[in-house]
C-alpha positions in Angstrom: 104.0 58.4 73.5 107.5 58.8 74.9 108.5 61.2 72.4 105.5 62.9 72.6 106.2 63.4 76.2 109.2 65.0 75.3 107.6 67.7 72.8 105.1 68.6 75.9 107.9 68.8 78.6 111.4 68.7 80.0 112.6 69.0 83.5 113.0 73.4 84.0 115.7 73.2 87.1 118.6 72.3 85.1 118.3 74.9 82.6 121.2 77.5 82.9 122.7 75.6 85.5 120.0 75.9 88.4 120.3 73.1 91.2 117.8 70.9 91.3 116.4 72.1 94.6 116.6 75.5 95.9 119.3 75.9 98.7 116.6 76.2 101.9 119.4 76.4 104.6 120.0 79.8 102.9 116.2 81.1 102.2 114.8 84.1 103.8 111.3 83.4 105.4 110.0 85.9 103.1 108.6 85.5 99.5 108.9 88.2 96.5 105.4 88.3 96.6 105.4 89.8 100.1 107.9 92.5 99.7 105.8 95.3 99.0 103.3 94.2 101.9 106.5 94.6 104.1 107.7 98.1 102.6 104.6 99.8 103.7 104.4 97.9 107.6 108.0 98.8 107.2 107.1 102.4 106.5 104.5 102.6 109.8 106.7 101.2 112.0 109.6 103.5 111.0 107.1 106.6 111.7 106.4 104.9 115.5 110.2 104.3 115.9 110.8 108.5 115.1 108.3 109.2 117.0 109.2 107.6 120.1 113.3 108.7 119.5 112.0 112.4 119.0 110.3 112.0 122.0 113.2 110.8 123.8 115.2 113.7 122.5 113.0 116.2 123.3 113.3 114.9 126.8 116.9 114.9 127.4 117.0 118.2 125.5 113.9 120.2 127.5 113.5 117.6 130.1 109.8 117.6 129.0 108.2 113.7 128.6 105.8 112.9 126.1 102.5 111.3 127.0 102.7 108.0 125.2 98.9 107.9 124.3 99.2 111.0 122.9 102.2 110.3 120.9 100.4 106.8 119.4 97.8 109.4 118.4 100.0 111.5 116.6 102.0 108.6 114.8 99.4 106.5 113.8 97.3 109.0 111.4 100.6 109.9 110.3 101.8 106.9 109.4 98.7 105.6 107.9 98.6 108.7 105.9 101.8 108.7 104.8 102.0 104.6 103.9 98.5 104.9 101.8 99.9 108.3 99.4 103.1 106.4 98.6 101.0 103.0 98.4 99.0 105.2 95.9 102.3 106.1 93.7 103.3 102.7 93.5 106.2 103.3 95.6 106.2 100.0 97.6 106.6 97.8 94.4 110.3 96.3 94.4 110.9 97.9 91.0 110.3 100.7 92.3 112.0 100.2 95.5 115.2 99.2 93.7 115.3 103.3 92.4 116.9 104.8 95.7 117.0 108.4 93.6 113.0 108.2 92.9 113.0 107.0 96.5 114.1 110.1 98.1 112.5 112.5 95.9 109.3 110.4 96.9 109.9 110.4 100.3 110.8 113.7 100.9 107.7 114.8 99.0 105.4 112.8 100.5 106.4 113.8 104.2 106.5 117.1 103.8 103.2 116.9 102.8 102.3 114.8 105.8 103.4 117.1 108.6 102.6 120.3 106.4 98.8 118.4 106.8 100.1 117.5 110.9 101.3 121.0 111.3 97.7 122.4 110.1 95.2 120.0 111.6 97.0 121.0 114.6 96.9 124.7 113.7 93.2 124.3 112.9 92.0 122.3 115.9 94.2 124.5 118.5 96.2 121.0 119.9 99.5 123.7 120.0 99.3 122.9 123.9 99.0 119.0 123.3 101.8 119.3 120.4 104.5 121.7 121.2 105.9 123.1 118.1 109.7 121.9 119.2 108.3 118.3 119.5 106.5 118.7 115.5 109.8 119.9 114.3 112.1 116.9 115.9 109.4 114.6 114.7 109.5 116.5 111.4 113.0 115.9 111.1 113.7 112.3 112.7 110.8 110.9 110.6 112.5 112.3 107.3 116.0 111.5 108.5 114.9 107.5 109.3 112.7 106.9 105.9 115.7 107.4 103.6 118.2 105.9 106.2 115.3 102.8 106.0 114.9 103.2 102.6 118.4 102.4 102.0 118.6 99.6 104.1 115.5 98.5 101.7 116.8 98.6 98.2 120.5 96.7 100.0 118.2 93.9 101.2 116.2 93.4 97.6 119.5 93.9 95.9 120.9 91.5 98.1 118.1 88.8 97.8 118.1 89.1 94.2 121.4 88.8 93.6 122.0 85.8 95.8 118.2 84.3 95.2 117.2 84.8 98.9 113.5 84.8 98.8 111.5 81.8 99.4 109.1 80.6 96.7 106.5 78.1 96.3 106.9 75.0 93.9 105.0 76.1 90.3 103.8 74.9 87.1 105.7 76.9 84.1 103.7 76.7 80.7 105.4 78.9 77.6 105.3 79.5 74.4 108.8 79.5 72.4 109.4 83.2 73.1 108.9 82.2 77.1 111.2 80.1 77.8 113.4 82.5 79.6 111.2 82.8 82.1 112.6 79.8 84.0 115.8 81.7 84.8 114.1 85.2 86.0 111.6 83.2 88.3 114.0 81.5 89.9 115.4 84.8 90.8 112.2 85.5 92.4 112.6 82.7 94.4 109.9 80.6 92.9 111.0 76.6 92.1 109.7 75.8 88.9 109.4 72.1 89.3 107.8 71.6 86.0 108.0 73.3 82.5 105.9 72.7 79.5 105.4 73.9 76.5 102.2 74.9 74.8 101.3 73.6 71.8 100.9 76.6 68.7 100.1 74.8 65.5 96.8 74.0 64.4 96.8 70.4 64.3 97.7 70.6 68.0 94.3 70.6 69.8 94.5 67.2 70.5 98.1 67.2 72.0 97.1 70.7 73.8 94.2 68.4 75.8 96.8 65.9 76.6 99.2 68.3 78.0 96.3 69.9 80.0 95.3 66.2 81.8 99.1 65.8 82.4 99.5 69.0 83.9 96.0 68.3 86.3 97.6 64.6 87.0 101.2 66.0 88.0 99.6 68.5 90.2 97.5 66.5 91.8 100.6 64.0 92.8 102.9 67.0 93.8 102.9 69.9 96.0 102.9 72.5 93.5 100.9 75.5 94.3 100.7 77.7 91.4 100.6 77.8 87.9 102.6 80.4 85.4 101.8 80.8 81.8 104.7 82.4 79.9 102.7 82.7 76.6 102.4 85.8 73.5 98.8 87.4 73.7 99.1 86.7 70.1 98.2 82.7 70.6 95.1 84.5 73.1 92.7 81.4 72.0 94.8 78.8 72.6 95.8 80.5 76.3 91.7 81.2 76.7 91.3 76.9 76.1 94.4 76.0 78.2 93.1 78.2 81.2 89.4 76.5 80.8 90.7 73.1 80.9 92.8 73.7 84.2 89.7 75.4 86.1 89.1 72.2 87.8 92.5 72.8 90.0 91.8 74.6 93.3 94.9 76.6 92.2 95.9 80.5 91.4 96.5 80.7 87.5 98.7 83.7 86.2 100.1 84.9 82.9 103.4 86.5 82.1 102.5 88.3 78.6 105.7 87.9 76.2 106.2 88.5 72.6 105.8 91.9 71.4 102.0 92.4 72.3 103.1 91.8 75.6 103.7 95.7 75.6 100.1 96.7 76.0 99.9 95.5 79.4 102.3 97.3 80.9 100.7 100.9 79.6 98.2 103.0 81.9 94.3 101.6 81.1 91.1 103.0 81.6 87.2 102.1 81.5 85.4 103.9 78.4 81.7 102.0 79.2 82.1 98.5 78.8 85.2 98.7 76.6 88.9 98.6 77.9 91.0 101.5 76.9 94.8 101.1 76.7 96.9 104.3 76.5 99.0 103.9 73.6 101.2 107.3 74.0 101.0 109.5 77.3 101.0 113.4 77.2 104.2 114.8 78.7 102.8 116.4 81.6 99.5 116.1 83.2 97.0 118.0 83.9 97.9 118.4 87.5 102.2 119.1 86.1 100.8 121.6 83.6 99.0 123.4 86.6 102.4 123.7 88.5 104.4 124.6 85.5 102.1 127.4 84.6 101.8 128.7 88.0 105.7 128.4 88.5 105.7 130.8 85.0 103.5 133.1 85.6 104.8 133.8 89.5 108.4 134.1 88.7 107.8 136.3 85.6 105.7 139.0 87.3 108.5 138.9 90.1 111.5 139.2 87.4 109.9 142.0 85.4 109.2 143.5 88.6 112.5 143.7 89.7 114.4 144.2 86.9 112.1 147.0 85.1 114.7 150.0 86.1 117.4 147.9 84.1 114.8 146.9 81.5 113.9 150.9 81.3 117.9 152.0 80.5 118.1 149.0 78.1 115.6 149.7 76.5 116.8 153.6 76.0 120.1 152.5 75.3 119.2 150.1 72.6 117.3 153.4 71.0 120.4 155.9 71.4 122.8 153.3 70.4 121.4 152.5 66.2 118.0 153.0 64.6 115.3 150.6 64.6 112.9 149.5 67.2 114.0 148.6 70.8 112.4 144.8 70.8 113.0 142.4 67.6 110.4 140.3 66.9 110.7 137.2 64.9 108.4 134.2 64.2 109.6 130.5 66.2 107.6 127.4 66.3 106.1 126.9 69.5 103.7 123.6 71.5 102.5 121.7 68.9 104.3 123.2 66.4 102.5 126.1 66.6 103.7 129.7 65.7 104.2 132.5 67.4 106.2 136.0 67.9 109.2 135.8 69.9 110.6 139.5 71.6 114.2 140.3 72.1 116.3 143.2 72.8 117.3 144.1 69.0 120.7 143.2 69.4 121.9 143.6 65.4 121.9 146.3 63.0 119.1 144.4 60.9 115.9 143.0 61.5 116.5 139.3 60.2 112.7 136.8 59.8 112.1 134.4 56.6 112.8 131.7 54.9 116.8 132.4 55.3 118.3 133.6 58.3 122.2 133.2 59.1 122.9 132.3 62.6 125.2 134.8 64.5 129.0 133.9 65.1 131.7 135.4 66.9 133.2 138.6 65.5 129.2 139.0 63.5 129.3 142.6 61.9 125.4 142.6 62.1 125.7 142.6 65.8 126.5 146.2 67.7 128.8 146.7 70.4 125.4 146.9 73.0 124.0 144.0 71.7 127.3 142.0 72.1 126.8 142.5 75.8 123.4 142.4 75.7 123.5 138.7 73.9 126.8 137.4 76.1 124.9 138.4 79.2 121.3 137.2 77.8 119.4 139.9 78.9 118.7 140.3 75.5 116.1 137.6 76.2 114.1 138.9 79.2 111.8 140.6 77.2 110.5 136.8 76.4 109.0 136.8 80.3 106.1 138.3 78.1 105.6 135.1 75.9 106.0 133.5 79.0 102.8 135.7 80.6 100.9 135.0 77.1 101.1 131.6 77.0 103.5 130.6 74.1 106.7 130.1 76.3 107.7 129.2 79.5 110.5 129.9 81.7 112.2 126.5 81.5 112.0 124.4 78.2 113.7 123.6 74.9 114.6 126.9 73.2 113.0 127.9 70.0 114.6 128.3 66.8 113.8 130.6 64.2 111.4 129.1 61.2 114.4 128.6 58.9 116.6 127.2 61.0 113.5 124.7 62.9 112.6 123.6 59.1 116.5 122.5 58.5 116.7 120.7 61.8 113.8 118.8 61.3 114.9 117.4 58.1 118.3 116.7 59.4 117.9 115.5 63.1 115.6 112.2 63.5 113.1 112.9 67.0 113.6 117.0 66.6 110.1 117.6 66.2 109.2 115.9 69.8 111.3 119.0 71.5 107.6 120.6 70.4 105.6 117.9 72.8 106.6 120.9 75.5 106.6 124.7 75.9 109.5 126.2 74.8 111.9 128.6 77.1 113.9 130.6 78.6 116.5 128.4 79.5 116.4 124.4 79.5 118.8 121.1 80.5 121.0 122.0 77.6 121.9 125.5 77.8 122.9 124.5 81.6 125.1 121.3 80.1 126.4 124.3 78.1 124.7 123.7 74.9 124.0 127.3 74.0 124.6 129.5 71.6 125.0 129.2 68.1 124.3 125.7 66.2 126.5 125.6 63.6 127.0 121.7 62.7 124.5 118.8 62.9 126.5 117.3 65.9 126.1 120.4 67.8 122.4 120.3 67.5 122.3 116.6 68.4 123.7 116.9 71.4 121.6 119.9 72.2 118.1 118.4 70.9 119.4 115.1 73.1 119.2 117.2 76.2 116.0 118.7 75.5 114.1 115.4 74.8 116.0 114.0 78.0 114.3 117.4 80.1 110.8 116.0 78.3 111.2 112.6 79.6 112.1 113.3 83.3 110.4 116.5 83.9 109.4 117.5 87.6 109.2 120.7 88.9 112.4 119.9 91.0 114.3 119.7 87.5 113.0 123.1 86.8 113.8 125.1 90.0 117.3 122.7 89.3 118.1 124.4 86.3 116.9 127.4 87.4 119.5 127.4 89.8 121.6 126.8 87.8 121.1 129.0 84.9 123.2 132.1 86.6 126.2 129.9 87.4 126.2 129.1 83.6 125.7 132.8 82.8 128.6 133.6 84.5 130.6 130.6 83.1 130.0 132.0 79.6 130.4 128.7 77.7 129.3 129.3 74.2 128.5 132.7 74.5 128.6 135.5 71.9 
């Protein structure tokens, strides 16, 4: 019996050198649990504190009060607004809260969507006389300027109760497989005391031992104070997890499961309801529907304006390109597009020859094929504008990985592992790695490593911030002239 005892269990609180007892004299009164419960109350009362200090400022500056009622009026709806979109985004979960960059871009969006909304309900309902304008824009700013500065304060405090294991817990049950037994260690962090640890039973002649762990885990909690119970257990041993959980059903007590193993992946992907079946979402498209719609409206706006602009200098390139050798004025060449689709690409003709097949030899300083106007033409890039049309059709857009020609795209992808994914997205104009100065010419496979690295990293983190970003940047890098013929 005794060594049987000692199969089902063994003390968890020494393990990794825990104390036996959590410290209390050094406990916050708040548990993990309630963190995210405090980020969002945190959140409404920071939108009352700004409103009341922009009040006060407005004051001293216009000597002008503020009703109070009035100003409860405006911070509530505000607040409540503003704490239920980013409760929406999953912005309140500590993980989350740990990611002070995500943070602010959160934040930032998220408010300026608020009082945009503030500014045109009051617009709407004519309230101009019960808000002035100079009070909306010191709310404006002291509610943006006091949600980061709280924010900050935020992720110091979880930082700081993680590291030093701050948060109170509750005493708990810990039940795990082999590949769970690490768990003692993280939920400790999490301020939880795990009084007890046992170990499930996995081998088939273990249903009677499995029953005896289940009564000694109902006696022990019956005897204790322990006030939840934690399975740490692979959804591969799903049966004997199902019979465990049956047999403890008589405990008035919340039962919860820490997936491990490698199965445990599935439940941490997006889900949805197909009828009565449960549908996990295995891989994710790159952008959604929603991304795609500001991607393509961002395209199609900023083309129409560049063409616009720039046709007088489009109009004498495009004559001087004619005077200069013969040919035609735009070189067209097939590329492999979304999907690994094809499509034709249009240049300024920059070269003496009209290059597209299976073999194409990639320009290089001091190229004889190139003429002296296309030597500007390609150092400057405006030998690419004429691609704002493939942007306006559809096959390209303004920001994404550049496309290779056939040849070169069918090399790479034998020769670079995860190439193909650079066609999950549009390709573009310009992209992350022509601004880390990864343009040009790829002559060895390290060059188009690093450059392909980039592009999947633009893939994985896109936002139309990065794109306006490199946008930005995209002159300064012009200018620079790193890697340019």
């Amino acid at each position: 019996m005794h060594s049987l005892r000692r199969r089902l269990e063994f003390d968890a609180a020494p393990i990794g050198g825990l104390p036996s007892t959590p410290p209390r004299d050094k406990k916050w009164p708040v548990q993990y649990d309630s963190v995210e419960l405090l980020a969002l109350l945190a959140d409404i009362a920071t939108i009352f504190i700004a409103s009341f200090v922009a009040a006060f400022a407005h004051m001293l500056l216009l000597g002008t009060p503020q009703d109070l009622i009035r100003l409860a009026g405006v911070a509530l709806p505000t607040s409540v607004v503003f704490a239920a979109v980013a409760k929406s985004f999953n912005m309140y979960q500590p993980k989350a809260l740990l990611e002070l960059h995500t943070q602010f871009r959160a934040v930032c969006a998220i408010w300026l969507g608020v009082f945009g909304l503030l500014v045109a309900t009051t617009f709407t309902l004519q309230m101009k006389g019960e808000i002035p304008w100079d009070f909306a824009l010191l709310f404006g700013a002291v509610g943006l300027t006091t949600l980061i500065g709280q924010r900050v304060l935020l992720r110091d405090a979880l930082r700081k109760g993680l590291a030093e294991r701050r948060f109170s817990g509750r005493k708990i049950v810990l039940i795990t497989d082999e590949a769970g037994r690490d768990l003692v260690n993280t939920l400790s962090d999490l301020g939880f005391f795990v009084e007890k640890h046992f170990t499930l039973p996995l081998s088939r002649s273990s249903q009677r031992r499995q029953e005896e762990l289940i009564e000694k885990i109902i006696d022990h909690t019956r005897n204790t104070e322990i006030r939840e119970i934690f399975f740490g257990v692979s959804p591969d041993h799903w049966s004997r997890l199902k019979r465990a959980v049956a047999g403890l059903r008589v405990l008035p007590l919340r039962v919860r499961l820490v997936p491990t193993g490698a199965s445990s992946d599935l439940f941490y992907r997006p889900s949805t309801e197909l009828g009565s079946a449960h549908c996990v979402e295995l891989q994710h498209v790159p952008l959604s529907p929603v991304k795609l719609f500001a991607k393509r409206t961002l395209d199609i706006c900023l083309s129409v304006t560049v063409l616009a602009v720039l046709s007088p200098l489009l109009l004498i390139v495009a004559i001087a390109v004619k005077l200069e050798s013969r040919g035609p004025v735009l070189f067209k060449q097939q590329r492999c597009g979304f999907n690994g689709r094809r499509f034709t690409i249009y240049k300024f003709r920059t070269m003496s020859v009209l290059e597209d097949g299976p073999t194409i030899v990639q320009a290089k300083a001091q190229d004889t094929r190139l003429t002296r106007l296309g030597r500007w033409l390609r150092r400057t890039s405006v030998d690419e504008i004429p691609q704002l049309l493939n942007v306006l059709e559809g096959s390209m857009s303004v920001v994404g990985p550049r496309p290779h020609a056939i040849a070169h795209d069918n090399e790479f992808d034998k020769a670079i592992r995860n190439y193909a994914y650079r066609r999950r997205v549009k390709p573009g104009l310009t992209g992350l790695a022509q601004i880390k100065g990864f343009r040009g010419p790829t002559p060895t496979a390290a060059s188009i490593e690093r450059r392909v690295k980039q592009d999947l990293r633009y893939i994985d983190n896109w936002s139309l911030g990065l794109d306006l970003v490199i946008l930005l940047q995209t002159p300064i890098e012009l200018i620079r002239g790193r890697n340019a013929l």
